[in-house]
PAPA-273900 format. One record per residue (C-alpha): x, y, z. Coordinates in nm, 2 decimals, m for minus. Layout:
<pavexs>
[[X, Y, Z]],
...
</pavexs>
This chain:
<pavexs>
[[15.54, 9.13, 14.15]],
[[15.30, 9.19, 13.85]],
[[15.50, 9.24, 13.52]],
[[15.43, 9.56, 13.26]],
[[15.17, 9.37, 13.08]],
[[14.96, 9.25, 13.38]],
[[14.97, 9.63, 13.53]],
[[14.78, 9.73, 13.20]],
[[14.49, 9.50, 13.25]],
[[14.47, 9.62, 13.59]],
[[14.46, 9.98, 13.55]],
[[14.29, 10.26, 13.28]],
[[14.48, 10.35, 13.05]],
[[14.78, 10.60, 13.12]],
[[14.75, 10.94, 12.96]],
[[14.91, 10.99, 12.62]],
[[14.82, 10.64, 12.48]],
[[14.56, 10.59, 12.24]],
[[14.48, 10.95, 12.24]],
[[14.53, 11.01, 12.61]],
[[14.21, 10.99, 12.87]],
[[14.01, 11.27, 12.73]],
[[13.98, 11.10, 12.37]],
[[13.90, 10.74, 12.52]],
[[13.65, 10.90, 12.73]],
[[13.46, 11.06, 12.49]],
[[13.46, 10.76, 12.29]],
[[13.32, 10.52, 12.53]],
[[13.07, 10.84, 12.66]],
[[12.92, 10.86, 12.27]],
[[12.94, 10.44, 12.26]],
[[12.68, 10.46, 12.58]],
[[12.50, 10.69, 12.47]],
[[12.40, 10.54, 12.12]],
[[12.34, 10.20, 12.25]],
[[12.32, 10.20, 12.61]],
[[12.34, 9.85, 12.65]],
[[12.68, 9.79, 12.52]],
[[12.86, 9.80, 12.88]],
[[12.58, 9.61, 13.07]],
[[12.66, 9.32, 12.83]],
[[13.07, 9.33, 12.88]],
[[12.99, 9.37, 13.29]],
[[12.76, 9.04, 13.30]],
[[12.99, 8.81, 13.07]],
[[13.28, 8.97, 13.28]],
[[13.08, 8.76, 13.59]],
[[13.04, 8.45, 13.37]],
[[12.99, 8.30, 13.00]],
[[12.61, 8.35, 12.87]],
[[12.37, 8.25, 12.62]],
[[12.18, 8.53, 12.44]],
[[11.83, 8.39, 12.63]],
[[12.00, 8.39, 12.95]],
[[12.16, 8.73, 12.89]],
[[11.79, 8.90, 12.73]],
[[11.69, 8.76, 13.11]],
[[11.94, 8.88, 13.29]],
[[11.92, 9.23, 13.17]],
[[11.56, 9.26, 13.11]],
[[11.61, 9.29, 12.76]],
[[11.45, 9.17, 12.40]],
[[11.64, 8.90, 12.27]],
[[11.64, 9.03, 11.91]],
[[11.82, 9.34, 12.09]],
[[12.06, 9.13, 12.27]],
[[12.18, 8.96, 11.96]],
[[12.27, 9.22, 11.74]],
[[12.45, 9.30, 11.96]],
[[12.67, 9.03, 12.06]],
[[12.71, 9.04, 11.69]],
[[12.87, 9.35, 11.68]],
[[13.10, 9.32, 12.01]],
[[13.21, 8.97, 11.82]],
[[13.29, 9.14, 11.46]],
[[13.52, 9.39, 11.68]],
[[13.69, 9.10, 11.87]],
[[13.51, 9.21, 12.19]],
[[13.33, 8.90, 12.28]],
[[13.42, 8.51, 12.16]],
[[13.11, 8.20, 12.11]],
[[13.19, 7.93, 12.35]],
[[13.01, 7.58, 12.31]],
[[12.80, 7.50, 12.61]],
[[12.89, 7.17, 12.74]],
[[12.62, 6.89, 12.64]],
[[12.41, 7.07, 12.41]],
[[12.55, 7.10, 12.03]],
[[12.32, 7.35, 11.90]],
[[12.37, 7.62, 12.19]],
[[12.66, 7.85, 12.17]],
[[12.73, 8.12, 12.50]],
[[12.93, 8.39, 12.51]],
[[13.25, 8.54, 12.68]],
[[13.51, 8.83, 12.65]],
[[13.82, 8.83, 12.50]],
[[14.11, 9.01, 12.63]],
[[14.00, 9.27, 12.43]],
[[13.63, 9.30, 12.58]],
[[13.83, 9.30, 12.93]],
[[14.01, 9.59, 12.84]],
[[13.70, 9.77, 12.68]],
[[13.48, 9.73, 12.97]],
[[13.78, 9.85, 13.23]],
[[13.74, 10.18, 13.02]],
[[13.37, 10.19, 13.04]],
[[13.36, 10.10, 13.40]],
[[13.65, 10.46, 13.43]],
[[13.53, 10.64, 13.18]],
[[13.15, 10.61, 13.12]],
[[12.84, 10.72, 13.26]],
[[12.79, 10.66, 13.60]],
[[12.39, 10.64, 13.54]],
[[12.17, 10.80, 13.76]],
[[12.14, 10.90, 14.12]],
[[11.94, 10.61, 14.32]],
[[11.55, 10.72, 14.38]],
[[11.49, 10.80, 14.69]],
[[11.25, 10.58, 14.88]],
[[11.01, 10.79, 14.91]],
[[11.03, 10.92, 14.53]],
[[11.03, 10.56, 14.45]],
[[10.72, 10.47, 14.59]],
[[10.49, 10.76, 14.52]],
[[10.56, 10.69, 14.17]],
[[10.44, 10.28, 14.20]],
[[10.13, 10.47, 14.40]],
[[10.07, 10.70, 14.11]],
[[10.07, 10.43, 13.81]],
[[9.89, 10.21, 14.04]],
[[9.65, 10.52, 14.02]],
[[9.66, 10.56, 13.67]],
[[9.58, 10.22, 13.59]],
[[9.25, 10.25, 13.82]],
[[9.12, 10.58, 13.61]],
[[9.18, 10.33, 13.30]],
[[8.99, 10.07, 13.47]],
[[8.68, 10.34, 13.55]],
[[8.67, 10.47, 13.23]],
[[8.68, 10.11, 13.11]],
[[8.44, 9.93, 13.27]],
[[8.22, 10.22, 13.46]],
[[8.25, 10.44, 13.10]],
[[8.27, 10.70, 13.38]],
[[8.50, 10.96, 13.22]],
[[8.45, 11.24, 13.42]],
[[8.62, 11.06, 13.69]],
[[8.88, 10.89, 13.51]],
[[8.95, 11.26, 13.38]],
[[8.99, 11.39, 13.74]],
[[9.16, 11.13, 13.84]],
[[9.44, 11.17, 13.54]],
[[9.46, 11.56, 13.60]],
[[9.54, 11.48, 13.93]],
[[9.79, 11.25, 13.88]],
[[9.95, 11.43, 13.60]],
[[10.03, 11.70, 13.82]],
[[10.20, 11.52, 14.10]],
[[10.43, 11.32, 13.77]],
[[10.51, 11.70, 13.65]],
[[10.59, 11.79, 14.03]],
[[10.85, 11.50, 14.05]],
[[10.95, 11.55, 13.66]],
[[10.90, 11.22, 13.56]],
[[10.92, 11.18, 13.21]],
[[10.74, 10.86, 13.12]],
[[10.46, 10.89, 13.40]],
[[10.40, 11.24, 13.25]],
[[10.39, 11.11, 12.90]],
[[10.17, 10.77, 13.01]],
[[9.94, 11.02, 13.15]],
[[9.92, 11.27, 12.94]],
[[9.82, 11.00, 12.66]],
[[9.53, 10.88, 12.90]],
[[9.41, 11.18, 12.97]],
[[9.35, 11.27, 12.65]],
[[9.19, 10.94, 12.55]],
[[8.93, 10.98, 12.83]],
[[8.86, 11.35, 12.73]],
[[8.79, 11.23, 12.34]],
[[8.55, 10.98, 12.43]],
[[8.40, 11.24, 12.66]],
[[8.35, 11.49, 12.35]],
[[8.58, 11.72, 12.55]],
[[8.86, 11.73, 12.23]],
[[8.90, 12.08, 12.27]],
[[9.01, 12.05, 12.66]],
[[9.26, 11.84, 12.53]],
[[9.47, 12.12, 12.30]],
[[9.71, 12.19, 12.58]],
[[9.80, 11.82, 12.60]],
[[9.86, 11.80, 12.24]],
[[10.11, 12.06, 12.28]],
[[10.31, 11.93, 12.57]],
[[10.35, 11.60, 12.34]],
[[10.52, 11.81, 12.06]],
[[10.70, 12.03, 12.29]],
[[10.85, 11.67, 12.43]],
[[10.86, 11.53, 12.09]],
[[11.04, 11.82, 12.00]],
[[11.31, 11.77, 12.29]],
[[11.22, 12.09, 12.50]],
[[10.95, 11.99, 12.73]],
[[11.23, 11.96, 13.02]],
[[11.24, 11.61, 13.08]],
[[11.50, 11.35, 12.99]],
[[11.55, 10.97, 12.91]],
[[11.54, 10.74, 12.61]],
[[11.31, 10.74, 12.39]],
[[11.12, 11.00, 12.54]],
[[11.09, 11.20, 12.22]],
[[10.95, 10.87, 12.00]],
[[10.74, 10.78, 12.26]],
[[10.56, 11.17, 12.25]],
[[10.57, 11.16, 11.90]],
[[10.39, 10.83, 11.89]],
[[10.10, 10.96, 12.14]],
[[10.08, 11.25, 11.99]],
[[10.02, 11.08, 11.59]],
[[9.82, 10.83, 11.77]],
[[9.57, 11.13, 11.91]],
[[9.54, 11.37, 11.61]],
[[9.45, 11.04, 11.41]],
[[9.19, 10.96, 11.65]],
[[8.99, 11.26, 11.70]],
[[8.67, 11.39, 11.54]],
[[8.49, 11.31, 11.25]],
[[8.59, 11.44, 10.93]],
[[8.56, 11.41, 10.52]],
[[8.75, 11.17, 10.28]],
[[9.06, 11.39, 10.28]],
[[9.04, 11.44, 10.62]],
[[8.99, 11.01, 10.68]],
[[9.37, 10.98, 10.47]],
[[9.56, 11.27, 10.71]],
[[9.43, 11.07, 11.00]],
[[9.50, 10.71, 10.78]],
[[9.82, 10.83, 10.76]],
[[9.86, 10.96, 11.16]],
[[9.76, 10.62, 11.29]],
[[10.00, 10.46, 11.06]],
[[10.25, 10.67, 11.17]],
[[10.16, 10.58, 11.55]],
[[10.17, 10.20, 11.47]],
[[10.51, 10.26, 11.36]],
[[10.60, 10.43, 11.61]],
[[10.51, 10.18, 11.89]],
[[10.61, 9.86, 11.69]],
[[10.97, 10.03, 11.67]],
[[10.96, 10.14, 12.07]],
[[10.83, 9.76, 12.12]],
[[11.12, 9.62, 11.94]],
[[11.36, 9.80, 12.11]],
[[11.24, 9.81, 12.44]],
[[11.28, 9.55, 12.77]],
[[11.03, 9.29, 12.77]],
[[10.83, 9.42, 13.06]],
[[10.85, 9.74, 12.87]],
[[10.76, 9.58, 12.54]],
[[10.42, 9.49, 12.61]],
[[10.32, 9.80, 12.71]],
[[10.46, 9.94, 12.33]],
[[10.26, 9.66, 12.18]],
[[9.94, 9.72, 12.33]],
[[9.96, 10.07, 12.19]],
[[10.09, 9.89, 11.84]],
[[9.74, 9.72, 11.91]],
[[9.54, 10.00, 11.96]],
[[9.68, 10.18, 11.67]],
[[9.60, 9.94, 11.45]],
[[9.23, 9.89, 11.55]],
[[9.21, 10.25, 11.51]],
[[9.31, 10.24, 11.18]],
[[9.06, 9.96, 11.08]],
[[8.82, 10.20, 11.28]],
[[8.90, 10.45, 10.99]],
[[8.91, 10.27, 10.72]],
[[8.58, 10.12, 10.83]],
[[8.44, 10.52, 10.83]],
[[8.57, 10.56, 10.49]],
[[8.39, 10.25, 10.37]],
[[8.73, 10.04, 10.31]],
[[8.58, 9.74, 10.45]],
[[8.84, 9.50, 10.33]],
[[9.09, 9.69, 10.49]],
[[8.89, 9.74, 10.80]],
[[8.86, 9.37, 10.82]],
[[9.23, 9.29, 10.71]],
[[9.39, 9.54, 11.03]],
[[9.06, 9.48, 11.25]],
[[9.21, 9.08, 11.26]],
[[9.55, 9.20, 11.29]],
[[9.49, 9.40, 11.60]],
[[9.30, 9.09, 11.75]],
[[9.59, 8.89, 11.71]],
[[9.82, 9.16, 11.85]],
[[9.58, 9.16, 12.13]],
[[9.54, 8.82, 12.26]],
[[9.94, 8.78, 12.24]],
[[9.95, 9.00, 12.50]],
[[9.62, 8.85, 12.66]],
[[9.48, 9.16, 12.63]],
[[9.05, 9.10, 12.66]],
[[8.95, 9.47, 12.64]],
[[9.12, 9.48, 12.30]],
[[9.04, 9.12, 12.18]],
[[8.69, 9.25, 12.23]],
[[8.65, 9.57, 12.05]],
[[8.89, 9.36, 11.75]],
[[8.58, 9.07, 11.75]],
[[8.30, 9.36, 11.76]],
[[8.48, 9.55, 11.48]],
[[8.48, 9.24, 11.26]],
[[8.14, 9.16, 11.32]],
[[8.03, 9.52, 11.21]],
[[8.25, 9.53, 10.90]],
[[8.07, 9.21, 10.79]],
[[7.70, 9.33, 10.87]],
[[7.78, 9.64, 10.63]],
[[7.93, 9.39, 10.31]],
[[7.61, 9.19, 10.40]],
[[7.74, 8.87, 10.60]],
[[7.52, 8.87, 10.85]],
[[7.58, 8.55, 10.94]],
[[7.95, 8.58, 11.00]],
[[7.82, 8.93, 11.16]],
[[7.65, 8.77, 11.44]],
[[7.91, 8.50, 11.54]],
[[8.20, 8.78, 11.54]],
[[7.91, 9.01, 11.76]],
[[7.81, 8.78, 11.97]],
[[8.16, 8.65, 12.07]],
[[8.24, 9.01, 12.13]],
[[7.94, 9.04, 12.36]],
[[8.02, 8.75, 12.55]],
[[8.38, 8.85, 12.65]],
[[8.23, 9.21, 12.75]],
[[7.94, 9.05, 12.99]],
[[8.18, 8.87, 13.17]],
[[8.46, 9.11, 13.18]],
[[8.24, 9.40, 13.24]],
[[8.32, 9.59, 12.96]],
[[7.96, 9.75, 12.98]],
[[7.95, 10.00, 12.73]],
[[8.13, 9.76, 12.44]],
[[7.83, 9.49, 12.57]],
[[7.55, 9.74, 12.49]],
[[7.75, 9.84, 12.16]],
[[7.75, 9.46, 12.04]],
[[7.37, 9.44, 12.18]],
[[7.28, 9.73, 11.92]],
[[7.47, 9.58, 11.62]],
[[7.31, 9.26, 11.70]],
[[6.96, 9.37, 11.69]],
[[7.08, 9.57, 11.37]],
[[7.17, 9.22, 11.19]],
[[6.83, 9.07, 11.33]],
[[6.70, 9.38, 11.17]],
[[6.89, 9.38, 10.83]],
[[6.81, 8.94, 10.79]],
[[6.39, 9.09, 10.85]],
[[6.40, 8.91, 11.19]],
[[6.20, 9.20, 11.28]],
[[6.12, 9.08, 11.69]],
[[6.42, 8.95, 11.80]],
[[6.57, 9.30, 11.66]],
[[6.32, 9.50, 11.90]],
[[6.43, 9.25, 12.19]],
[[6.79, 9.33, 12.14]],
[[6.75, 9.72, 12.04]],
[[6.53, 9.80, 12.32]],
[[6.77, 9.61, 12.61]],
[[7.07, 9.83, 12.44]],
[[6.87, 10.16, 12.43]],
[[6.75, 10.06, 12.82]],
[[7.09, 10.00, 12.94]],
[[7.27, 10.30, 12.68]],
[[6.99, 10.53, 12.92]],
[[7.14, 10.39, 13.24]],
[[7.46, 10.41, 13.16]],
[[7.41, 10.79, 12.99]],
[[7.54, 10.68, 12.64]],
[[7.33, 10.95, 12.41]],
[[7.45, 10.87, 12.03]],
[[7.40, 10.48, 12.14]],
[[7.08, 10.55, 12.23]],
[[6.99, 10.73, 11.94]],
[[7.12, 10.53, 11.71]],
[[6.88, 10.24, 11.90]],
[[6.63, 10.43, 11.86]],
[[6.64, 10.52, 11.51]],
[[6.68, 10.17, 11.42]],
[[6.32, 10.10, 11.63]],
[[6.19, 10.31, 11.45]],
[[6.30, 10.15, 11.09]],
[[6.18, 9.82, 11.31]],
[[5.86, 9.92, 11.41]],
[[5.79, 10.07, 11.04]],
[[5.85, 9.74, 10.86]],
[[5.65, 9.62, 11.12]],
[[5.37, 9.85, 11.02]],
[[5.36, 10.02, 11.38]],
[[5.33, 10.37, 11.18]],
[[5.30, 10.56, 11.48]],
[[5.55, 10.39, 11.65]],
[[5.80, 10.43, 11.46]],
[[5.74, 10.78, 11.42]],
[[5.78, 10.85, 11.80]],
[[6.12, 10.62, 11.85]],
[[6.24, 10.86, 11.51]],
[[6.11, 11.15, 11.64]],
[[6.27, 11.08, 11.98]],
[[6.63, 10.98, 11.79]],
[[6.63, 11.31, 11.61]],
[[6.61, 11.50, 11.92]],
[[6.85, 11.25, 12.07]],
[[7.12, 11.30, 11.79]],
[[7.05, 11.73, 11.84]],
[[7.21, 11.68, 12.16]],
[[7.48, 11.44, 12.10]],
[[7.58, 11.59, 11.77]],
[[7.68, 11.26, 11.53]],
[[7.57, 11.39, 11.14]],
[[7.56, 11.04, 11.00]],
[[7.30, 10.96, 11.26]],
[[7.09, 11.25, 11.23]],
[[7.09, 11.22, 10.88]],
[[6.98, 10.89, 10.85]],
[[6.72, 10.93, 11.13]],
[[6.57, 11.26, 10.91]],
[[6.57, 11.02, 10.59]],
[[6.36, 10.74, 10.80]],
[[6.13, 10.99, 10.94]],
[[6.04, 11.16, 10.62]],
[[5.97, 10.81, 10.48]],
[[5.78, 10.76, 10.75]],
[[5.56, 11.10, 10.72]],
[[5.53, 11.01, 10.38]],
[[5.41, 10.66, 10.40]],
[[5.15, 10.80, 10.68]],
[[5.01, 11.06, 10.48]],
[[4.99, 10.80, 10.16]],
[[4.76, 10.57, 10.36]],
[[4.55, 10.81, 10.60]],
[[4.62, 11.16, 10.41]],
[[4.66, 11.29, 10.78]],
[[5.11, 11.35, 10.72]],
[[5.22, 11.67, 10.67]],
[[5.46, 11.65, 10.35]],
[[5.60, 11.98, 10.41]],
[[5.73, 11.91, 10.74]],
[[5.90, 11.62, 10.58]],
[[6.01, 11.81, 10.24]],
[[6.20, 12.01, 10.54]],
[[6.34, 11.66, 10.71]],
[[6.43, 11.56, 10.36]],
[[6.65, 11.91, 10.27]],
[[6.82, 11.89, 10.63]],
[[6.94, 11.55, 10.57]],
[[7.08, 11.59, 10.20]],
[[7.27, 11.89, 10.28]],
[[7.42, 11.71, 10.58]],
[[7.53, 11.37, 10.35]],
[[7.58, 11.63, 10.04]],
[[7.90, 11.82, 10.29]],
[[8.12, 11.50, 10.34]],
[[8.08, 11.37, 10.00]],
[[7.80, 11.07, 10.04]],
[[7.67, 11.01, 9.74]],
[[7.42, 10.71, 9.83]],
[[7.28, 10.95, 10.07]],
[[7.24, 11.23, 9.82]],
[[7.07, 10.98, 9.59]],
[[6.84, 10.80, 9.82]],
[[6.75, 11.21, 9.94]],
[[6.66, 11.29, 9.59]],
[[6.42, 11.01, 9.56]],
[[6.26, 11.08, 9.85]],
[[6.23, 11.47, 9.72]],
[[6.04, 11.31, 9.37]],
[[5.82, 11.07, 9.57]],
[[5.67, 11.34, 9.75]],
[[5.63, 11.53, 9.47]],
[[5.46, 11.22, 9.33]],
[[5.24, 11.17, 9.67]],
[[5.10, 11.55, 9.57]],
[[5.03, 11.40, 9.23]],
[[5.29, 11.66, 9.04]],
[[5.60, 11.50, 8.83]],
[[5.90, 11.37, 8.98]],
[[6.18, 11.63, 8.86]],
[[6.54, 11.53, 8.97]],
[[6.53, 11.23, 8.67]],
[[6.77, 11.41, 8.44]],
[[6.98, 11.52, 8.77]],
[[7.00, 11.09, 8.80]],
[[7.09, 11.01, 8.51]],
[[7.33, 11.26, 8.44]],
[[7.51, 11.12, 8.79]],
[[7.48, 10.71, 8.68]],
[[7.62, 10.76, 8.34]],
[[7.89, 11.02, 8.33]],
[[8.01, 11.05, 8.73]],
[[8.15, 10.69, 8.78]],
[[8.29, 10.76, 9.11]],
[[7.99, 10.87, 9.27]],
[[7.81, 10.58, 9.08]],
[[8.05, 10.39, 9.21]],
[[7.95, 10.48, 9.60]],
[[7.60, 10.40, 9.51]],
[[7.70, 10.05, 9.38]],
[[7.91, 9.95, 9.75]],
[[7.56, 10.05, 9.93]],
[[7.35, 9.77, 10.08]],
[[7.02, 9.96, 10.04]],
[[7.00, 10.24, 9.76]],
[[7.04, 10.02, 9.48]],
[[6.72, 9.86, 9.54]],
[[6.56, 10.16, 9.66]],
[[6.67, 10.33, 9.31]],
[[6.52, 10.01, 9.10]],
[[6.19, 10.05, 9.27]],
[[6.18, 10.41, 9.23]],
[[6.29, 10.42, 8.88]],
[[5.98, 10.14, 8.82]],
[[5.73, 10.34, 9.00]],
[[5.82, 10.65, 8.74]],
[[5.78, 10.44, 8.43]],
[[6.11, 10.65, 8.29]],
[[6.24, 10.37, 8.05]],
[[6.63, 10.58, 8.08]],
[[6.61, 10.55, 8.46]],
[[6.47, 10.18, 8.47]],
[[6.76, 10.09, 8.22]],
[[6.99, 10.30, 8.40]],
[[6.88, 10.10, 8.79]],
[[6.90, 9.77, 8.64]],
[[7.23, 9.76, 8.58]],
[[7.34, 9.99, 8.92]],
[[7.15, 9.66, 9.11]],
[[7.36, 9.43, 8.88]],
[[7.66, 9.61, 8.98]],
[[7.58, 9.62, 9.35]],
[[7.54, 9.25, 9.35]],
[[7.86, 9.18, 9.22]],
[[8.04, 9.41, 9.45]],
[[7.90, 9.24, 9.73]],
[[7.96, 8.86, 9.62]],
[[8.32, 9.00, 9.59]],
[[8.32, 9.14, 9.95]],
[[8.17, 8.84, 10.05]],
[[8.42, 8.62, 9.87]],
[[8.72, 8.85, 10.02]],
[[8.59, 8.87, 10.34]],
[[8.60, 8.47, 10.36]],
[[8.96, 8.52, 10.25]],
[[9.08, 8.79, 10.55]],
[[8.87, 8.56, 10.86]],
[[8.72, 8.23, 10.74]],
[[8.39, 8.05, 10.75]],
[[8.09, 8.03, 10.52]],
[[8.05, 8.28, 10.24]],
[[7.65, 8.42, 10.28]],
[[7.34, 8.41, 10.06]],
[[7.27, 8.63, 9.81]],
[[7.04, 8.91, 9.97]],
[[6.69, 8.91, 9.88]],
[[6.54, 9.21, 9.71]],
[[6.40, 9.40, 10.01]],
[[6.08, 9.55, 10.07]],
[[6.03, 9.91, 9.93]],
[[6.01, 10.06, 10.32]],
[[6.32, 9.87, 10.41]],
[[6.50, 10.00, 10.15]],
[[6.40, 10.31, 10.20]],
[[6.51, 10.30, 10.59]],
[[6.85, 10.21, 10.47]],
[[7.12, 10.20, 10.63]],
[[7.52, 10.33, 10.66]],
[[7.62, 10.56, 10.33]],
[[7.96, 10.51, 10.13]],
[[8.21, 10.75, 10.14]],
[[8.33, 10.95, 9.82]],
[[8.68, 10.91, 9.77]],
[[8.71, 10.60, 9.98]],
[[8.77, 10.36, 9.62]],
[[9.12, 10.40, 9.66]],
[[9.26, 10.02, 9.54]],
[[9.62, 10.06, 9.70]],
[[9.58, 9.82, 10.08]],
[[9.70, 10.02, 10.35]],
[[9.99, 9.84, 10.50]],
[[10.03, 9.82, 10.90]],
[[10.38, 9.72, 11.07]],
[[10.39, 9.39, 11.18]],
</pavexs>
């Protein structure tokens, strides 16, 4: 016969004590539903003593989660440390009297969980993420993204048909992925909107974390998409740092099968961010987060990521001059996407090399490498890859002293970058080929300077909208030395020196570029204007300093050998320059990224 005191470990408790049933099971209901782990750990250590590790294992859980815990059911007398026999330093963990009676309540009173998934739900959903990861795959390794899109549309339906939360969500983020390297941003509104609408809590689906997880996606996309102005760079700074967050919080909290699929994002945000802080000419942040990411990445043994990290390194370093440190980082990314199939990343790294071959004046082995990238960016129908490798041909060819040459590979870019709209691109590509006209009609008289006086407008008032001053600058010379070519006076002097001595941060722009400076030096020699000679000696002073200290930082964020000083270019080289600075992008504050 069981006594009083054993009946009341046996049974729930009896109505009217404590509260009576209604209280206790509200209780326990709000207990599961802030930490739904709580009665999972009291039913396992019910079954037998456990260490944290073994416990994370059993339940598919982070350890980190696991403790805290354990913590908390100890400081309420829940649980009790035991020592586990022939190991000192390990302590495992059982219930108390206490726990027994708390998890009796939970096992009355809480939530039952869901209904089981029906076979068949069960495995149409392992069919469709199978799915989904093969439209990743494609628009990986293929770059074929009108598929992958198709493919995601399609599958995003059937998730939406069987209301499953995260499938929806895991597709709807893909989807809009493939879509914005597609150029197809505006197809992907409606998807934007069905991530707040989630976010928000009223898409109509439910489960944990479904609202962080939207949120994140969501942040992660509006930071990603389009380009944009300095102002417009920090909203989207911000976005991605919001998204890294975001994901480093859902990776933390999350099972560890789950967890690396929250740190992958984490990943991804990050080298987005040092993707945007490279466009807004941050380089030392775009190297500090670009080797962040990487690390983030091979943790989780993730190649595809590793890869874009390496090639992202290796073109932050080309543009603070360390070209040797460029080509290692390139080069290493181009190996890991030839033998993963990464194409479109491997004719990417191809360009950038030739660009470094280009940039050290090893003029030859820069054709080899930009021609196989602009051959295989035409296979593979990349348009702004092959303009860009076509543009920089055309600067090849020209310091080559291929005249003609280079003015058909620029002529063919600037119709290249008409139809793949990328302003940066055809801005710099109407800057070369006005140098070009102008160098052709200075040594044959044949040019035609107003056709370039009309390249030369077009590409100032494209660098003069986003606020690049080095652009504007190396646009106005180009306006006097045609004037000069024509043998009439060069007349934006005063317009230059007003800029250099009383607008610092615009001077300041100038300073950061790898080409203008010593553009501006030869220019101001070649108009004998003792204010502007003055005036480019010590913006090329300047300029060297800024890049020894890049150099010197850059050594600090990855390593290796710190590269030569650059020698003072030819005039044409110069003058075919290269990527312009950003106005408003000399903010000193780091951007600091989760960890």
């Amino acid at each position: 016969m069981s006594t009083p005191a054993a009946e009341s470990k046996d049974q729930p408790d009896p109505p009217g004590r404590r509260g009576g049933v209604d209280q206790i099971a509200r209780r326990v209901r709000r207990l599961e539903r802030e930490e739904p782990l709580r009665g999972r750990i009291l039913d396992r250590l019910a079954a037998e003593p456990l260490t944290p590790t073994a416990l994370a294992e059993e339940l598919d859980s982070a350890k980190e989660s696991i403790s805290r815990l354990l913590k908390a059911l100890r400081e309420e007398g829940l649980v009790e440390t035991q020592r586990v026999p022939g190991d000192r330093r390990q302590r495992r963990y059982a219930l108390t009297g206490a726990g027994e009676i708390e998890l009796r309540r939970h096992r009355s009173y809480g939530d039952p969980g869901p209904e089981p998934v029906e076979p068949v739900k069960e495995t149409t959903l392992r069919f469709l993420y199978a799915g989904l990861a093969r439209s990743v795959e494609l628009r990986r390794k293929d770059n074929n993204l009108d598929a992958a899109a198709a493919r995601q549309r399609r599958i995003l339906n059937q998730a939406r048909k069987l209301k499953d939360g995260e499938l929806v969500l895991e597709t709807i983020h893909e989807l809009a992925i493939t879509l914005r390297q597609a150029g197809r941003e505006a197809e992907a509104e409606d998807l934007l909107e069905d991530l707040n609408e989630i976010a928000l809590g009223r898409g109509g689906y439910t489960g944990a974390g479904l609202s962080l997880q939207a949120s994140a996606h969501r942040s992660y996309e509006l930071g990603r998409r389009g380009e944009c102005d300095g102002e417009g760079q920090r909203q989207r700074m911000n976005l991605l740092i919001t998204a890294t967050t975001n994901y480093c919080e859902l990776a933390q909290g999350s099972p560890a099968q789950a967890s690396r699929k929250w740190r992958e994002r984490q990943a991804w945000s990050a080298y987005s961010l040092a993707a945007n802080r490279r466009a807004a000419s941050r380089l030392d942040d775009a190297l500090r987060i670009a080797v962040s990411a990487r690390d983030l990445f091979e943790q989780i043994e993730d190649s595809y990521g590793s890869a874009h990290s390496l090639f992202l390194t290796g073109y932050c370093l080309r543009l603070v001059s360390d070209f040797d440190g460029a080509l290692t980082w390139l080069k290493r990314a181009h190996a890991v996407a030839e033998e993963r199939s990464y194409v479109k990343l491997e004719i990417d790294s191809l360009m950038q090399i030739g660009e470094v071959h280009r940039c050290r004046a090893e003029l030859e082995e820069a054709r080899l490498r930009l021609e196989e990238s602009r051959r295989w960016a035409e296979k593979m129908d990349l348009m702004v890859t092959q303009a860009f490798a076509e543009s920089s041909l055309g600067a090849v060819a020209f310091a080559q002293g291929r005249w003609l040459d280079s003015q058909l590979e620029l002529s063919q870019a600037k119709r290249r970058f008409k139809v793949a709209p990328h302003w940066e691109g055809r801005a710099l590509t109407l800057r070369r080929l006005c140098v070009a006209a102008r160098l052709v009609y200075k040594r044959t008289s044949t040019a035609d300077l107003s056709f370039a006086r009309e390249l030369n407008q077009e590409a100032v008032n494209l660098y003069r909208h986003p606020n690049r001053p080095a652009g504007v600058v190396a646009c106005s010379i180009e306006h006097d030395r045609l004037r000069m070519c024509e043998g009439r006076a060069p007349e934006t002097i005063d317009k230059l020196v007003d800029l250099f001595e009383n607008k610092q941060t615009e001077r300041e722009c100038v300073e950061l570029d790898n080409w203008v400076p010593w553009d501006f030096k030869t220019f101001a020699n070649e108009t004998g204007d003792e204010r502007l000679a003055a005036i480019s000696e010590g913006v090329l002073a300047a300029a060297q300093d800024k890049r020894e200290q890049n150099l010197r930082l850059a050594k600090e964020i990855i390593g290796g050998q710190e590269a030569d000083r650059q020698d003072e270019p030819q005039l044409e080289s110069a003058s075919m320059g290269g990527e312009t600075r950003l106005e408003g992008s000399l903010i000193k504050e780091p951007v600091a990224v989760p960890a």
